[in-house]
C-alpha positions in Angstrom: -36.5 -53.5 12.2 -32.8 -52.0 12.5 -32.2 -48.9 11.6 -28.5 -48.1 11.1 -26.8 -45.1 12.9 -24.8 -42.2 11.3 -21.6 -44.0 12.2 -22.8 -47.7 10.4 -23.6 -45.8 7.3 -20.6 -43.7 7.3 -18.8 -47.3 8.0 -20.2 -48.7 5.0 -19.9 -46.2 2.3 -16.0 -46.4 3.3 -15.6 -49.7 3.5 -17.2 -50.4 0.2 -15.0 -47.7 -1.2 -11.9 -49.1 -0.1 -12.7 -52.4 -1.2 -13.6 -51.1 -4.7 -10.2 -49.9 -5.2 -8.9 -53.2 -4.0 -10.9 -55.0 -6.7 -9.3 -52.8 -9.1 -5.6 -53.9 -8.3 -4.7 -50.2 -7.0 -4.3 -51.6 -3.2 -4.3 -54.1 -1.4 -6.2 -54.6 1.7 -3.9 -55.9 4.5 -6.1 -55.5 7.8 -9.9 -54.9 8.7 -11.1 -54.2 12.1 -14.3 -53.5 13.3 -14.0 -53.0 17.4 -17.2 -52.3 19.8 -15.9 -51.0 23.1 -18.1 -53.5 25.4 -16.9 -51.1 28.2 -17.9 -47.9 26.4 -20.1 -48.7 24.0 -17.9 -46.8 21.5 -17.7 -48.0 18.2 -14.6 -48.4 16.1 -13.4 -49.6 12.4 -10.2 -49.6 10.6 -8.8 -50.1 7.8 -5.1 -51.1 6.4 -4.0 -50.9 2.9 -0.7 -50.7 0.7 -0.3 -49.3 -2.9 -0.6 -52.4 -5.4 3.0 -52.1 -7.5 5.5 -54.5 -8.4 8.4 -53.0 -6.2 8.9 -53.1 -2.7 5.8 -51.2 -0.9 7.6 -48.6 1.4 4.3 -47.3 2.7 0.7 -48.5 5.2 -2.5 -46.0 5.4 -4.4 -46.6 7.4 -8.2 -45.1 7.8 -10.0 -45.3 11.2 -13.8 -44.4 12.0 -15.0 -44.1 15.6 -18.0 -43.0 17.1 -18.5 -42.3 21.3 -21.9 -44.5 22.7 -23.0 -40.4 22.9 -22.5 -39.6 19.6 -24.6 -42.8 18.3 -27.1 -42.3 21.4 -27.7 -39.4 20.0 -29.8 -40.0 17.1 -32.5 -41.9 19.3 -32.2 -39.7 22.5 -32.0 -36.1 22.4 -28.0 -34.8 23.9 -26.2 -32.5 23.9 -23.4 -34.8 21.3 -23.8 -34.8 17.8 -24.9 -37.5 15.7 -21.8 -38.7 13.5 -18.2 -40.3 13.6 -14.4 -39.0 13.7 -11.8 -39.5 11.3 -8.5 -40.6 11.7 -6.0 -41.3 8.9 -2.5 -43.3 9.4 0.4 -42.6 7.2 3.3 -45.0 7.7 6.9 -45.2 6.3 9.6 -48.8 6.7 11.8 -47.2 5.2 14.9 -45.1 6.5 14.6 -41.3 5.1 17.1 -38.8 4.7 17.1 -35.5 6.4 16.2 -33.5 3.3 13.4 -36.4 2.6 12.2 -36.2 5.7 11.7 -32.5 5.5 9.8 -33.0 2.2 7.5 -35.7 3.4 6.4 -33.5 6.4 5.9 -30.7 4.2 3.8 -32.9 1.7 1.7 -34.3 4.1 1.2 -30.4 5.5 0.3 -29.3 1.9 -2.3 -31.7 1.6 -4.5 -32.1 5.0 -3.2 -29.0 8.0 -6.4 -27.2 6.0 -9.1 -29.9 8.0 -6.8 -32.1 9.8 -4.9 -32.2 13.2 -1.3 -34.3 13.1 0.8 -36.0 15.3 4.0 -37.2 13.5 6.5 -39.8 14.9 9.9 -40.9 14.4 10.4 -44.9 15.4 14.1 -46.1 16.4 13.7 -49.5 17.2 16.9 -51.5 19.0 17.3 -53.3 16.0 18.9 -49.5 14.5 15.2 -49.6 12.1 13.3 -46.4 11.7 9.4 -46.2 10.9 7.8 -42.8 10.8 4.4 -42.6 11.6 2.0 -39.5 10.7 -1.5 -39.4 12.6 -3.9 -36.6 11.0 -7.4 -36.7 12.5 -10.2 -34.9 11.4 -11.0 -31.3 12.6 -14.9 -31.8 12.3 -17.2 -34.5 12.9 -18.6 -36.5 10.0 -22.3 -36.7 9.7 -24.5 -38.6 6.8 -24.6 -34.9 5.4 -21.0 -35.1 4.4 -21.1 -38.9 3.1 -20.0 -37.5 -0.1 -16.8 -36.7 1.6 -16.2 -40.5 2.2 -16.0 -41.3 -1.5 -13.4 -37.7 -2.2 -11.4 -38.8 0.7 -10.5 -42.6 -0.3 -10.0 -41.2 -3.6 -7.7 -38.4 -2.3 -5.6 -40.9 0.4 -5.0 -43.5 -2.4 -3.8 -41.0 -4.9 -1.6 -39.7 -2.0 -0.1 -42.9 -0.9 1.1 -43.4 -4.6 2.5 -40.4 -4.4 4.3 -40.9 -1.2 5.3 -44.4 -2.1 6.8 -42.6 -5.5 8.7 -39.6 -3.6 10.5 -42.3 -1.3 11.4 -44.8 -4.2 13.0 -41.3 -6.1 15.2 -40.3 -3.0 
């Protein structure tokens, strides 16, 4: 018999959760990985979504899951890793912004996650004179089945802030 690790559970519970607000027309699901690392053994799943509305979608998350062969070794052999999985969310703007904007999308994202997240933030100028911005907030803590609750708050939390997002750019 198979008995799922931390990580598959944690996988599933956001993946199902995702997918729920697909169903119900708030997103739309535009890319699904699920990656194992045949050189590592690490695992790896993301997942790509836009906000459902009838304008132009300025805006991508993104949600990645990933687990070390340690951490899922773990739960059958006794190491030193803990059992569990890192978070990962992508934030990502096509569109141009404005200083000012800029500023108040950096600050927004700050608001919201610098209390249990780490970010990276990009500007993209590509030779074609088009600018992406790319925001990369990763998890400070590891996410065990203890904290699966967190799973369901954070979906709900990142598709309540892309909407937001997606409304501040469409504003300017």
């Amino acid at each position: 018999m198979f008995d799922p690790t931390a990580y598959e559970n944690l996988k599933v519970v956001l993946e199902g959760n995702v997918y729920d607000f697909d169903l119900e027309g708030k997103i739309v699901v535009i890319e699904r990985n699920d990656i194992v690392n045949l050189a590592d053994l690490s695992r790896s799943f993301t997942i790509t979504y836009r906000i459902n509305n009838e304008f132009r979608t300025y805006t991508e998350t993104k949600i990645e899951l990933f687990s070390s062969f340690k951490q899922q070794a773990s739960e059958w052999y006794s190491l030193k890793e803990e059992a569990g999985a890192n978070l990962k969310l992508y934030y990502y703007i096509h569109h141009p912004l404005n200083e000012i904007l800029e500023k108040r999308v950096l600050k927004f994202i700050k608001q919201k996650y610098m209390r249990d997240f780490t970010m990276e933030s990009c500007k993209l100028i590509y030779s074609d004179q088009t600018i992406n911005y790319r925001y990369v907030l990763e998890k400070n803590y590891l996410l065990t089945e203890d904290k699966i609750d967190e799973i369901t708050n954070f979906v709900v939390d990142t598709t309540t802030f892309s909407t937001e997002l997606e409304e501040m750019i469409l504003k300017k």
